[in-house]
N, C-alpha and C positions, 0 to 999 in steps of 0.2 A: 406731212407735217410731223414725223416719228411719233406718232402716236397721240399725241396733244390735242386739245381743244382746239378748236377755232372758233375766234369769237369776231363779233363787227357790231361795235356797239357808238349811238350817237354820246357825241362828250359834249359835258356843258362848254360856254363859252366864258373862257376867263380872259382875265386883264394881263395875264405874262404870255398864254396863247397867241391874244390876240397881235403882242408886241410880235413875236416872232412871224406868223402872218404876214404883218404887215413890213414887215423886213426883207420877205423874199426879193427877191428880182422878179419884175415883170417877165423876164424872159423864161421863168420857170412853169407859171401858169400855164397850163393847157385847156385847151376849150374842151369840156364834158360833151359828147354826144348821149344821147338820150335812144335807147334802141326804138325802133321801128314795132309798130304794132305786128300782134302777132296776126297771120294771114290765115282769109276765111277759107277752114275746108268744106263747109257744105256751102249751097246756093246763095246768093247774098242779098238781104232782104234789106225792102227800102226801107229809111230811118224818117221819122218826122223832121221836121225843120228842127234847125236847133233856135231858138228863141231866148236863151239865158243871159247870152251876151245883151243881145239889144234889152232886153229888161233891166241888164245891171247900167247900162247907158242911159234909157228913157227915166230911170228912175234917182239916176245923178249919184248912185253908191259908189263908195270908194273900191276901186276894182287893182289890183294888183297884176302885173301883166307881166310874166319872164322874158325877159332878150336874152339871155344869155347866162351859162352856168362854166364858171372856170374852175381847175382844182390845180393844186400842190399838193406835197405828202414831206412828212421831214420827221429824222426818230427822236421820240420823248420818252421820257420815261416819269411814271407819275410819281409824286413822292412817297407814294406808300408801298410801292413796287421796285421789286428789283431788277426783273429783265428792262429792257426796252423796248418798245414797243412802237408801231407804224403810227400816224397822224395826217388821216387825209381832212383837208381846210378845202368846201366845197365854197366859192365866194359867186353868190347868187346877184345877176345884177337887173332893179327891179322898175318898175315905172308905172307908179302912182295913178290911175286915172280916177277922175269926175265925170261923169256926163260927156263922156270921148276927149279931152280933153286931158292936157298931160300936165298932172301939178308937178311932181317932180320926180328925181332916180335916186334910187335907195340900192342902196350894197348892205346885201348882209352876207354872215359869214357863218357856215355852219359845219362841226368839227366833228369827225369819225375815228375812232382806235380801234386797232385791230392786230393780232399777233398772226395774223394770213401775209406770207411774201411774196404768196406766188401768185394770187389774184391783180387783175386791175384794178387804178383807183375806183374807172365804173362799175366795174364789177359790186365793188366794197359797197359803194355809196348807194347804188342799187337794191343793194341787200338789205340795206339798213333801210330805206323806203318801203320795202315791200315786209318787214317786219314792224313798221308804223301803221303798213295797210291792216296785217292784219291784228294788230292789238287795239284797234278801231271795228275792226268786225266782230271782234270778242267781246268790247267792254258796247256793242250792240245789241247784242245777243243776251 
């Protein structure tokens, strides 16, 4: 990157964003994979049941359930800025549940800048996740 920052930062969601978004072509969207956990290198210890699920079902909370996570990327440039700048639109599609039951599918849409060309969108989007993870272990701590 001759020398330069590199930044991967979540951007709010605005109403001219969103138009361009939703302007793309279907056929531009890519399905996000999600990498594979990392593999145990010592002996693999049994885990208890997991029980959170069925509690958020027995207990009829509204539970949020990912199907599926698509992106685009397209250049912006913001208005206070002069270069231009990468715009990956992560469009999260969601499905509602009660009590196992499916009220309804929710799309949200959630926007990343970044002046990195030579990463993946996943890469990017990733990054910006695992810099949520830890500004959440900090304001823990």
């Amino acid at each position: 990157m001759d020398g330069r920052i590199v930044i991967h930062f979540g951007y709010d969601t605005m109403p001219n964003r969103m138009e361009i978004a939703g302007n793309l072509g279907e056929s531009q969207w890519e399905r996000l994979q999600r990498p594979s956990k990392q593999a145990v290198k010592t002996k693999q210890r049994t885990r208890p049941p997991r029980v959170k699920e069925q509690i958020v079902v027995d207990c009829e909370f509204n539970n949020n359930v990912l199907n599926s996570e698509d992106g685009v990327e397209f250049d912006c440039r913001p208005t206070a800025c002069r270069p231009n700048y990468r715009m990956i639109v992560v469009r999260k599609n969601l499905s509602v549940e009660k009590g196992g039951n499916i009220l309804f599918d929710d799309i949200r849409d959630f926007f990343y800048i970044t002046n990195d060309q030579d990463s993946t969108k996943e890469e990017i989007v990733f990054s910006c996740n695992d810099h949520c993870h830890q500004e959440n272990v900090i304001e823990q701590l």
